[in-house]
C-alpha positions in Angstrom: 27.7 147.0 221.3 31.0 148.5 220.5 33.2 149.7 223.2 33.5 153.6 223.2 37.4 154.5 223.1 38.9 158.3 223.1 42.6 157.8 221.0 45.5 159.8 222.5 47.8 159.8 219.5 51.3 160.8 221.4 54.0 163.0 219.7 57.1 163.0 220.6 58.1 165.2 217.4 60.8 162.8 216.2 62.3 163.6 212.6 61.7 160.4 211.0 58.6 159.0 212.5 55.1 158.7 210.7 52.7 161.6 210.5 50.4 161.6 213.3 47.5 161.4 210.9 48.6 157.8 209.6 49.6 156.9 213.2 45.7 158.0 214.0 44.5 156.0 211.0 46.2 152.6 211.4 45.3 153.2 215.5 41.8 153.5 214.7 42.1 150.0 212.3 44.0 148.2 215.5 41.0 149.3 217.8 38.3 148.3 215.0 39.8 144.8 215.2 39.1 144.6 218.8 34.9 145.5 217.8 36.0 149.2 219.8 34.9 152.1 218.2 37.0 155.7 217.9 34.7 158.5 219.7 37.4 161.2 220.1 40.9 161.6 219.0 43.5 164.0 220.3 46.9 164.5 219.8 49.1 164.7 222.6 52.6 166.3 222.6 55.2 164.3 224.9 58.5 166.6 223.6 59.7 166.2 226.1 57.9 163.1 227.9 56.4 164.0 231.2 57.4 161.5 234.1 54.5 161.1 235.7 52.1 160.8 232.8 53.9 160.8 229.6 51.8 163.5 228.5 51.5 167.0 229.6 49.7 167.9 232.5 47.2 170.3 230.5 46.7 167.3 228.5 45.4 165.2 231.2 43.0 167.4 232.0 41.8 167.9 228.7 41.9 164.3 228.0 39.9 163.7 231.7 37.0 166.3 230.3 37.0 164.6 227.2 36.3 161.6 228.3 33.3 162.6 230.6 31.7 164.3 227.5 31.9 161.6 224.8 30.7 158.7 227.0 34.4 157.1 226.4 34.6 154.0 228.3 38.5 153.1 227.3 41.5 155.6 227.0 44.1 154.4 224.4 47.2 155.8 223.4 49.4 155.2 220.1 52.7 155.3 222.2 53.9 152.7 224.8 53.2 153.4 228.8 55.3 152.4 231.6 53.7 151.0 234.6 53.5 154.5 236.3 52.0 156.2 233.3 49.3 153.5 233.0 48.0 154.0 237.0 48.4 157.4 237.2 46.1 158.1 233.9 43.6 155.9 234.8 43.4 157.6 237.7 42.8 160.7 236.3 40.3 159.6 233.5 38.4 157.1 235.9 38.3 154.4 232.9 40.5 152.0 231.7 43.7 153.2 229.9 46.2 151.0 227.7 48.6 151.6 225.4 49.4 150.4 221.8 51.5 147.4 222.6 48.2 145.8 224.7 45.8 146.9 222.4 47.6 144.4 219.4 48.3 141.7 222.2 44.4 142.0 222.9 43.8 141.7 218.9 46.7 138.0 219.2 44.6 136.9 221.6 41.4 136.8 219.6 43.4 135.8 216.8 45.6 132.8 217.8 43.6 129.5 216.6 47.0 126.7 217.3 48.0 125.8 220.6 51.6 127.2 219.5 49.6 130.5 218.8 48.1 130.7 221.8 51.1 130.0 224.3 53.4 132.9 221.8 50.4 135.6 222.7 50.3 134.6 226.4 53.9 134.9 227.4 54.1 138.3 225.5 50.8 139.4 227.7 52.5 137.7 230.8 56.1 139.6 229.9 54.6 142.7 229.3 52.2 142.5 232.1 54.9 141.7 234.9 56.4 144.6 235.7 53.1 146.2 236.0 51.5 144.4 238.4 52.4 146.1 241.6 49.4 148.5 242.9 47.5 147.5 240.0 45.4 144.9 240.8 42.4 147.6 242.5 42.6 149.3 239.1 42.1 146.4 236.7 39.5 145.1 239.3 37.3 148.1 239.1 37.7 148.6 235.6 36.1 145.4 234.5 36.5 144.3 231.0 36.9 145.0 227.6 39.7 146.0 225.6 42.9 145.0 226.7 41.7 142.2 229.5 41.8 139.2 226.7 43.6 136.2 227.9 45.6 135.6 231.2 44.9 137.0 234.4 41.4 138.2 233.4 39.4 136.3 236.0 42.3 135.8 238.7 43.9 139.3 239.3 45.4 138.2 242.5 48.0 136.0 241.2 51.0 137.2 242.0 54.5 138.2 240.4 56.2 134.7 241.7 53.3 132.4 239.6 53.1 134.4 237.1 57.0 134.0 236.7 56.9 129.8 236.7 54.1 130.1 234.4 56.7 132.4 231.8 59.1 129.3 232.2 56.8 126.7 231.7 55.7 128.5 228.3 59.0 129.0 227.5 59.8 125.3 227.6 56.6 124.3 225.9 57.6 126.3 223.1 61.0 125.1 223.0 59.6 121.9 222.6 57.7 123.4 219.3 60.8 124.7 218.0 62.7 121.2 218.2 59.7 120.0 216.4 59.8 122.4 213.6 63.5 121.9 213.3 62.7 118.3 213.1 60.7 119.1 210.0 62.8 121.7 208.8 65.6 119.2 208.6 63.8 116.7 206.6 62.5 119.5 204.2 66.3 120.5 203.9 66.8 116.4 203.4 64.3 116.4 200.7 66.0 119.7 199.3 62.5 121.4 199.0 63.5 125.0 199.2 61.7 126.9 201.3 60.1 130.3 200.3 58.8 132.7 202.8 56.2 135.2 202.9 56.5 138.5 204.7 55.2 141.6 204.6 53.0 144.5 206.4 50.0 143.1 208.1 47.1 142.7 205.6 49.1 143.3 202.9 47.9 140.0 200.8 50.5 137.4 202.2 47.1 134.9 203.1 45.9 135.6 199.4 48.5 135.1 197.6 49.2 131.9 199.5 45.7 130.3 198.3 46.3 131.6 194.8 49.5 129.7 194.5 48.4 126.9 196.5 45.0 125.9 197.2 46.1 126.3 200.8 42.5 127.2 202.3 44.0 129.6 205.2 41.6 132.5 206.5 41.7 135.9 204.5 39.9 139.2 205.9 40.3 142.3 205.9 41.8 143.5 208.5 44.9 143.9 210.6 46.8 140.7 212.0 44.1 138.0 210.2 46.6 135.6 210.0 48.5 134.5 213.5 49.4 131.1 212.5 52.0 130.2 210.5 51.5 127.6 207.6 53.3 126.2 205.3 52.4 124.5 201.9 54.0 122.5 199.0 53.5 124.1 195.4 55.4 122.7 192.2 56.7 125.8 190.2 56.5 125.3 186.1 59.7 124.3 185.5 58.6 121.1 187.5 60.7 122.0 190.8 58.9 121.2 194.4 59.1 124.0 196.6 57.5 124.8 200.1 55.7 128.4 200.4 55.0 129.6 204.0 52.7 132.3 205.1 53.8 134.3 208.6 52.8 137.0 210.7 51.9 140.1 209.7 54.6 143.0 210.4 54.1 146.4 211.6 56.5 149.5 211.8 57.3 149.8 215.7 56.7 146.3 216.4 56.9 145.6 220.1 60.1 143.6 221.1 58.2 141.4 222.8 55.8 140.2 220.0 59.2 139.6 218.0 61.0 137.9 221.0 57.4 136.0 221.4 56.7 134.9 218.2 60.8 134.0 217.7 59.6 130.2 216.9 57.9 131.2 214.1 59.6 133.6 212.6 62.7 131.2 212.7 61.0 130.0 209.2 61.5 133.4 207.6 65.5 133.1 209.5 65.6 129.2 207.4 64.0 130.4 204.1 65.8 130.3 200.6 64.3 132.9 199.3 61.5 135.9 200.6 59.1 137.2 198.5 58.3 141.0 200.4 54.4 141.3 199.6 53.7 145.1 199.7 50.1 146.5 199.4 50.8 149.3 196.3 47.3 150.6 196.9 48.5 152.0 200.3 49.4 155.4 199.8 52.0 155.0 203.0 53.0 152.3 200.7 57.0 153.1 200.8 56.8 153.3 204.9 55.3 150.5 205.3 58.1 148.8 203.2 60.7 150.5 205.1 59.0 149.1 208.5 59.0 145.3 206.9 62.5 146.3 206.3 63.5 147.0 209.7 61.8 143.9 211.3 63.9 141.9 208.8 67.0 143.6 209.5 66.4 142.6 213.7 65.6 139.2 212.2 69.0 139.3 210.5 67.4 138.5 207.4 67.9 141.6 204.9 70.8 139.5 202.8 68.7 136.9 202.3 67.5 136.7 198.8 64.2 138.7 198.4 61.8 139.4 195.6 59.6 142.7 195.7 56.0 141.7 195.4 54.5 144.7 194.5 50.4 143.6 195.4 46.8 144.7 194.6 47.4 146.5 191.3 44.0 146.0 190.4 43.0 149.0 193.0 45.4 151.3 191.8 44.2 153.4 188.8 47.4 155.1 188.2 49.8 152.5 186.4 52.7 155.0 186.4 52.4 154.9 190.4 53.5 150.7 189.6 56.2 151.4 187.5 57.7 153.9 189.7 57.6 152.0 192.1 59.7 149.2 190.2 61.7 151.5 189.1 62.8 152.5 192.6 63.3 149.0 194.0 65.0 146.0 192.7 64.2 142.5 192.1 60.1 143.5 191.5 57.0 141.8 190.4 53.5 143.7 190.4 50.7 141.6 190.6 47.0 141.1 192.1 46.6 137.9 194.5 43.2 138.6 194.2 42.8 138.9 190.3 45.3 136.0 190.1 47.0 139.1 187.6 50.6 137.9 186.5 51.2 135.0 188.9 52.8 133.4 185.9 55.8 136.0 185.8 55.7 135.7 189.8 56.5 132.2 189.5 59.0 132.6 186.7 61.1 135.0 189.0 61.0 132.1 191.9 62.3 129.7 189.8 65.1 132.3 188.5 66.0 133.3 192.0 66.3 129.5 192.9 68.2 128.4 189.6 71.5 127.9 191.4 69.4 125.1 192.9 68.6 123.2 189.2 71.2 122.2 186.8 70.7 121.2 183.0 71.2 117.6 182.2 72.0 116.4 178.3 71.9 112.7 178.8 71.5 109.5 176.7 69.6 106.6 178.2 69.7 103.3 177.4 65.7 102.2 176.4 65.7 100.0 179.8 66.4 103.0 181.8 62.8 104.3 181.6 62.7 104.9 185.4 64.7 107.5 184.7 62.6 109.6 181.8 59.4 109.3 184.1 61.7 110.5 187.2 62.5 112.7 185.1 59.3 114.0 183.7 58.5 113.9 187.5 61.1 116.2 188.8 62.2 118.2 186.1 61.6 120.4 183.1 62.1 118.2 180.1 63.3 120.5 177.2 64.3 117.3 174.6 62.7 114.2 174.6 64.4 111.9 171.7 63.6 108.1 170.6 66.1 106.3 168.5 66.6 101.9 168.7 68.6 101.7 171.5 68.4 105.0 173.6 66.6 107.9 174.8 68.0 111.2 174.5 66.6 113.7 177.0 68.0 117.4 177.8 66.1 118.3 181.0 66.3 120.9 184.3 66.8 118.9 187.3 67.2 119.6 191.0 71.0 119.7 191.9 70.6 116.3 194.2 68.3 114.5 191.5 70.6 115.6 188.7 73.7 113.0 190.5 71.4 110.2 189.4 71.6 110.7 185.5 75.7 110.7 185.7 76.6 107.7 184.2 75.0 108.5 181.0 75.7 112.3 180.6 76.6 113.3 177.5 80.4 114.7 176.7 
């Protein structure tokens, strides 16, 4: 049975944030995810916050009768609450109240399959928890489960502030660990020179799909917000013969806490390492251009903006209005439409890779001697063989090589 949940959506009237009705809609997808159901919805005006409660005092009370009348069992609010806020509003709504920030650690906990996943979610629950543990233990005890109680602490509410502290620094070493380890790899990729292309983008906008289009990869697609916790990486060969490594991450989303990002630092150091980005954006959202801007912003704390970054613009197959595409490429650079789905213009995906990573292959005019055939399979192998001549005594081959596999065919370059 789904859990009954009244949605505060809190405004605090600022210029440039999102409409309260998309804030509402992609709320009521977050609380979906975690099987609760939307009974009530009601905006609630914080300009200026209230100290006590966040929200008004007449809002309380309206939000208290509300609750009694549509059976709510969980209050949930679109805007972070500090400690205070969270124990005085249960108080006056008798149920359990949480804010947005626990309601997507609730949805990582359900979601996080590795072992790496899992210790990410539970020190952001543990860090966020922390500081509001003091008088709240009575609270959470009485208001039993559900929502917002996934993961550590729900069966032992009376650990305290000091354990819960050496268990932050043992996760934080653990996951250190996991971070040499992926260096490890990341250095012998780097070794190999496999570039590495990374896949970011709004939650559920297609990154899983398109990752299974290009590579057989297998990983998990729904849909639904935050589907995919766990990052993964796989190996594709693009036409013009060239190796490279495409990895799938986390799902991004505009306002996303500092914590998750701080959390979730290990695997996101991919996206930091990557050659190139391709930015999967979901066209067929009509927020489509905020939800850009949020990816945007999350790259820009990852210091990652200047990297260099292709525009996939995704699911083109649900939009009826083609002009809505083009405009769209029109007003941003570096652009590809496709459908992951449809497996629509992959082809001219791929072709912009291997143009964004051309500094990385160099042409080779070379003329081998006929017991050099090592090197015309290496090069078949590696490269992108453009002429492929036989004469008596030689071979002579112009091909597109990788930079460090090019050194190889030196001695018998053409002048």
């Amino acid at each position: 049975m789904k859990e009954r949940v009244l949605l505060g959506v809190v405004d605090f009237k600022e210029k440039d944030a999102w409409p309260i009705t998309d804030v509402a809609l992609e709320m009521a997808e977050l609380i979906k995810a975690c099987g609760g159901e939307v009974v009530e919805t009601v905006r609630c005006p914080a300009d200026p916050p209230t100290p006590a409660t966040l929200i008004h005092k007449g809002k309380v009370a309206e939000v208290a009768e509300l609750v009694k009348t549509s059976g709510a069992q969980t209050v949930i609010f679109s805007a972070e609450l500090k400690g205070h806020h969270q124990r005085n509003l249960e108080e006056a709504f008798g149920v359990k109240t949480i804010d947005r920030t626990q309601l997507i650690l609730d949805i990582f906990a359900r979601r996080a399959k590795s072992q790496e996943g899992k210790l990410q979610v539970e020190l952001a629950q543990l860090e966020y928890r922390l500081p509001r543990l003091v008088g709240h233990y009575d609270d959470l005890s009485r208001l039993g489960g559900g929502i917002g109680t996934i993961g550590p602490g729900e069966t032992k509410l009376e650990v305290d502030q000091r354990r819960i502290a050496t268990r932050i620094d043992r996760i934080r070493k653990e996951l250190a660990e996991v971070t040499k380890s992926r260096q490890l790899k990341r250095k012998k990729r780097q070794d190999q020179h496999v570039p590495l292309i990374s896949l970011v983008g709004y939650t559920n906008a297609g990154k899983s799909t398109l990752l299974n289009t290009l590579t057989d990869a297998g990983q998990v697609t729904k849909d639904g917000l935050f589907t995919t916790l766990d990052s993964l990486s796989r190996q594709c060969v693009l036409p013009n013969r060239q190796k490279v490594v495409f990895s799938d991450t986390v799902g991004f989303m505009h306002d996303l806490p500092h914590k998750l990002i701080e959390a979730f630092r290990a695997t996101l150091e991919e996206v930091q390492s990557a050659d190139l980005l391709l930015h999967v954006l979901d066209v067929s959202d009509p927020a489509s251009r905020k939800l850009k801007e949020s990816v945007d912003v999350v790259l820009e704390q990852l210091e990652c903006l200047n990297k260099p970054l292709v525009l996939v613009l995704n699911k083109i197959d649900l939009i009826e209005d083609k002009a809505l595409v083009d405009s769209l490429a029109r007003r941003y650079p570096n652009t590809v439409a496709i459908s992951a789905t449809e497996k629509t213009n992959l082809d001219a995906l791929l072709l912009k890779v291997e143009h964004e990573l051309s500094n990385l292959v160099v042409t080779v005019d070379v003329r081998l001697p006929l017991n050099r055939m090592d090197l015309v399979s290496l090069a078949h192998k590696d490269g992108e063989v453009v002429v492929e001549e036989y004469s008596d005594q030689a071979v002579h081959l112009v091909v597109h090589l990788p930079k460090h596999i090019a050194g190889r065919f030196e001695l018998h370059q053409n002048s």
